[in-house]
N, C-alpha and C positions, 0 to 999 in steps of 0.2 A: 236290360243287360248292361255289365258294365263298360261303358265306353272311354273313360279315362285313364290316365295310365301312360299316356305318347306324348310325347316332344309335342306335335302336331295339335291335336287336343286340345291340349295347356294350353297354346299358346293362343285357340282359335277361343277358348271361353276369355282368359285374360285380353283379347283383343276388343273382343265383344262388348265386355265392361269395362273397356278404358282400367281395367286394374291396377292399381300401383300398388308395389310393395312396399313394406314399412317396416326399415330397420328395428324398430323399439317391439315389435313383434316375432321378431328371430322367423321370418316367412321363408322356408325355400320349399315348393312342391316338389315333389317325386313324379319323376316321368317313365320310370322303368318298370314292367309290369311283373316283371322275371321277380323283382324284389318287392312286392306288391303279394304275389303267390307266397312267398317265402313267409314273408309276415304271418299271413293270414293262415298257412298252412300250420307255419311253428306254435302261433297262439292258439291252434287246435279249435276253432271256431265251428262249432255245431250250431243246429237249431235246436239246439234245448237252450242255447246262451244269450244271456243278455250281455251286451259291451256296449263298454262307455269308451268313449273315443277322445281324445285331446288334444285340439288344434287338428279340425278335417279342413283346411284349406280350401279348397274348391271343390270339396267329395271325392277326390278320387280313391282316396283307400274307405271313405264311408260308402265309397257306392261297390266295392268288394266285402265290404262289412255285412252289408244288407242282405248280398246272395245269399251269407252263409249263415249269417245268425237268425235267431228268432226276432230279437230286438234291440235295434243300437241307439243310442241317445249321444250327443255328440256336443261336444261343447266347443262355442268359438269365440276369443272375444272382441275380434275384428269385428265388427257393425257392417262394415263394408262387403263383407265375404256371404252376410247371410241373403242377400236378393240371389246370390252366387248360389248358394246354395240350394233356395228355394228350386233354381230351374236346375240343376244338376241331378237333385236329387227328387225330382216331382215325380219319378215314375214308381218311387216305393214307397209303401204304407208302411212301414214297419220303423222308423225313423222318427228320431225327437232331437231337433235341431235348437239350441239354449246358446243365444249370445250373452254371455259371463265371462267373466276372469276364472278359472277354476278353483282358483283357490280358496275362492268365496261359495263356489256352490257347494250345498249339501250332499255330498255325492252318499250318505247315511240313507237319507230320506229317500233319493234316486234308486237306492237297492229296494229301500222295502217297498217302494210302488211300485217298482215298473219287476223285479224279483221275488217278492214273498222275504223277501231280507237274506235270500240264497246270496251266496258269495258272486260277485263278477268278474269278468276279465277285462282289463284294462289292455287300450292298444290304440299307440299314438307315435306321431312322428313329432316329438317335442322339440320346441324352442332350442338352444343350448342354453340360452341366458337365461331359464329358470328351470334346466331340466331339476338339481337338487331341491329346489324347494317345493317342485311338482312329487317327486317320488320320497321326500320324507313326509312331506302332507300326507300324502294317500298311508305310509305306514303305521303315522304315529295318530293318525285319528283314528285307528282300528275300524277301518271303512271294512265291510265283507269283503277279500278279494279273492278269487284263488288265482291268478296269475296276472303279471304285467310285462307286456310284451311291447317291447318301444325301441323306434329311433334314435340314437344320441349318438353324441359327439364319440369317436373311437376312444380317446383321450377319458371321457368319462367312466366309458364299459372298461376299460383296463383299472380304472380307480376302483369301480364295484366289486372286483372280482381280485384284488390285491391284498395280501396279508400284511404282519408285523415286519418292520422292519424298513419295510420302502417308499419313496419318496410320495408315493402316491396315497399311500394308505391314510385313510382318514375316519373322518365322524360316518361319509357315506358310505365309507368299505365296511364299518361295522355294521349301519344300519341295515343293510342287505344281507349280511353275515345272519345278524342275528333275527330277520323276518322272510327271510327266503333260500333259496338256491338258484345261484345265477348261471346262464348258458348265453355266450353270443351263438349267435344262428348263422350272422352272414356278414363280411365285412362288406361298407356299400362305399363306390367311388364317388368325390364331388360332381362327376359325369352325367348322376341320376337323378338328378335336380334342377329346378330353375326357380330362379337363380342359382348359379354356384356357388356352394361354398369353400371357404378356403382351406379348410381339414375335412379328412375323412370322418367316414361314419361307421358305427356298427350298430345291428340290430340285437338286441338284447331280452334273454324273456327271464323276468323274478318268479321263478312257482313259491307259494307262500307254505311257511311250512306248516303242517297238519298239528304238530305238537311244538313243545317251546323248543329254541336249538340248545339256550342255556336255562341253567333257574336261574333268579336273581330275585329279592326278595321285590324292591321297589324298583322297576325298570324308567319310569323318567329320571328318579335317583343317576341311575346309570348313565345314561342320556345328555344329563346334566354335567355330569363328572367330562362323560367320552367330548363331549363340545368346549368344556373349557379347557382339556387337554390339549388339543389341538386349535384353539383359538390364537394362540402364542406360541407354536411349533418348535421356536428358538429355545423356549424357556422350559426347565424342567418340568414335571409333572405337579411336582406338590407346588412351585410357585403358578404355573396355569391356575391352578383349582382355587389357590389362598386368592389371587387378582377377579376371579368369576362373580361379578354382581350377581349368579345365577346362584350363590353358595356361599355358606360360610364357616365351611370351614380353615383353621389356620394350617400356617404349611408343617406346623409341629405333627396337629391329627393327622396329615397323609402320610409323611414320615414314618408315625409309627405303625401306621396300617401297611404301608408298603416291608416295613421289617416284618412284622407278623407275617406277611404274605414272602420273607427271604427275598425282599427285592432292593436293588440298591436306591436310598434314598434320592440320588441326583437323574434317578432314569427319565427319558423321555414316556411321552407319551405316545408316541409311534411304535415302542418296543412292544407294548401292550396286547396279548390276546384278547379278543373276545371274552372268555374263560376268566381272564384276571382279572379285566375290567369290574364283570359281575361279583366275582370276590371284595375287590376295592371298595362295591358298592353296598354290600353287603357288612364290612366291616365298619365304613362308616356310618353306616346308616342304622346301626346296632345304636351308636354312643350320643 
C-alpha cells in the first residue's frame, strides 16, 4: 500500500538516508496526497497501462503509479535516490527502476518491450530546468504516447496553452498546439513540497492527437522555421530565419512567401498561427 505522500513520511525516508538535495537536479517532492489522487486520477491510469514515470524522487507518486497501472518503468538520474528507491518500492513487482538522464534513454525501445509498441502515458513531477527539453524530446522523437500528464512550473502551463500574439507564446506553445490538447487539472501550492519552491505550480495533461492538427508537407521544415523565429524574438521573422545556422534561406525568400501568404514582411514571429506557420513551410520548402 501506498505509504508516501506526507510531510511526516518524506521526511522520515529523507532522514533515514541522510538525503541531501541537489539543486542541479530541480528536486522538490510532493507531500500532498489530495494532489497525488489528482494526478493519477486525471492521467486515467488503468491496468491495462504501461507508464513511464520522470523523476520518481523517493517513490511517492511511483508507489500510487504501481496500484493503478499494469507496469511502470521509472527513470531517475540521481544515483543517490535509487538504494531510495529500492526499499520504497520493494513491495511491488511491477516496477523497473533505470538510473539515466532521460533524455538519453530510449524511451522507443521501452514501449516496444515492456508494451507490444502500444502507445504510453507519460506522468512525472519534472524538474523546471528541463521541463522543455523533456516534453519536446518526447514529441519530436515520435515516441508512442497517448497522453502526458505532468508537474511544472505554472508559468510554463500558461506558456503551453497560449496563442499568437502574447508574450508567452512560443516554439513550446506551438509544439503542444500542434501534437496534443492541453488541459491543467489542478493548480498546486509551493505548500506541497519539500523543499519549497519559490513559484507555483500546475498539473498539466497533453492527450496526443489521434490525427494530424495541421498538414504540413515537411514538419521539422516547420520546426526549424518555428525556433528560429523565436530564437531572436526582438527581430523580425524573415531576419530570425536569414540569421538561423538551422536554414538557409535569405530574408528576400521569407519576404516573398510571407506576401504570397498577405502577410506583412516586417511581422514578428509571435503573430504567427499554427495554420501559417505550416503554410510558410510549405512555401518554402516547395523552392
Amino acid at each position: 500500500m501506498a505509504d508516501l505522500g506526507t510531510p511526516k513520511k518524506t521526511l522520515e525516508i529523507i532522514n533515514k538516508y541522510d538525503f541531501a538535495f541537489q539543486k542541479k537536479f530541480g528536486q522538490n517532492f510532493l507531500i500532498d496526497a489530495n494532489i497525488l489522487d489528482c494526478i493519477i486520477d486525471g492521467a486515467n491510469i488503468t491496468k491495462d497501462d504501461m507508464v513511464l514515470e520522470i523523476g520518481p524522487g523517493i517513490g511517492t507518486m511511483t508507489q500510487f503509479l504501481c496500484e493503478r497501472a499494469r507496469e511502470v518503468v521509472t527513470v531517475e538520474i540521481d544515483k543517490n535516490l535509487i538504494s531510495i528507491l529500492n526499499d520504497t518500492l520493494s513491495s511491488y513487482d511491477n516496477v523497473t527502476i533505470i538510473n539515466e538522464d532521460i533524455l538519453k534513454v530510449d524511451i522507443k525501445k521501452i514501449a516496444e518491450e515492456k508494451n507490444d509498441g502500444k502507445p504510453i502515458k507519460v506522468v512525472a513531477n519534472l524538474p523546471y530546468y528541463i521541463t522543455t527539453p523533456i516534453i519536446m524530446g518526447l514529441f519530436e522523437s515520435h515516441v508512442p504516447l497517448e497522453s502526458i500528464t505532468i508537474m511544472v512550473q505554472k508559468e510554463v502551463a500558461d506558456r503551453m496553452q497560449t496563442g499568437p500574439g502574447s508574450k508567452e507564446y512560443g516554439a513550446l506553445s506551438l509544439a503542444v498546439q500542434y501534437y496534443s490538447k492541453a488541459e491543467v487539472l489542478v493548480e498546486v501550492s509551493p505548500n506541497c513540497f519539500i523543499p519549497r519552491p519559490k513559484v507555483g505550480s500546475s498539473v498539466i495533461k497533453l492527450t496526443l492527437h489521434k490525427d494530424e492538427r495541421v498538414n504540413v508537407n515537411d514538419e521539422k521544415l516547420m520546426f526549424r522555421l518555428i525556433r528560429a523565429s523565436f530564437n531572436q524574438r526582438r527581430k523580425t521573422l524573415s531576419n530570425g530565419i536569414k540569421n538561423s545556422p538551422e536554414l538557409s534561406y535569405s530574408r528576400e525568400d521569407v519576404v516573398e512567401a510571407l506576401k504570397e501568404m498577405g502577410l506583412d514582411e516586417n511581422i514578428r514571429g509571435e503573430k504567427l498561427s499554427l495554420e501559417e506557420f505550416a503554410k510558410l513551410s510549405d512555401i518554402l520548402g516547395s523552392r
